[in-house]
N, C-alpha and C positions, 0 to 999 in steps of 0.2 A: 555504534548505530549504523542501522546502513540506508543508503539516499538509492530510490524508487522513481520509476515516470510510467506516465500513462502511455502504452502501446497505441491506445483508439479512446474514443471518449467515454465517459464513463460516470452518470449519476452526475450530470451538469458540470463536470470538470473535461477541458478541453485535452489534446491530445500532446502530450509532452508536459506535462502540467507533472512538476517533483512532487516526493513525498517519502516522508523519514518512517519506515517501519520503527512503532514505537515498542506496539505489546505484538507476543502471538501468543498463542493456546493451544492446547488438545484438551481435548474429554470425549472418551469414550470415541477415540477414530474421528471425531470432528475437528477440523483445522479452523482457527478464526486467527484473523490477521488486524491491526490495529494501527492507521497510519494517519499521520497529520501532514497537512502541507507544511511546504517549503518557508513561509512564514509563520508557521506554526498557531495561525489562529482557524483551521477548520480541521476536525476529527472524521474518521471514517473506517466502519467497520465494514471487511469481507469475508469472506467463507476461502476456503483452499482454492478453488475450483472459479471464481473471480480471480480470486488473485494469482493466478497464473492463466488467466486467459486476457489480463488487462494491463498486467505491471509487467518491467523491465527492469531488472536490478542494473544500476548506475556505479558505485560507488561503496565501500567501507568509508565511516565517517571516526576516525579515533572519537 
């Protein structure tokens, strides 16, 4: 699993705020990214193109 933080704020979550990529996806040339926070009680889906204008990979999590 890998551990994520917010670059700048993002959909009511502040800036620094973790998050465990859970799922990703393709179909058809589209990227979806699927990430919970650091407590793991809030979900949140992004497109490629979010998720690389908002997240910072942190961390490999074994």
């Amino acid at each position: 699993m890998k551990q994520y933080k917010l670059k700048r704020p993002f959909k009511g979550y502040k800036k620094g705020t973790a998050f465990y990529l859970i799922a990703q996806s393709e179909f058809i040339g589209v990227k979806e990214f699927v990430l919970r926070t650091d407590d793991l009680s809030n979900r949140i889906s992004v497109n490629e193109s979010e998720f690389i204008k908002y997240f910072i990979f942190i961390k490999k999590i074994i």
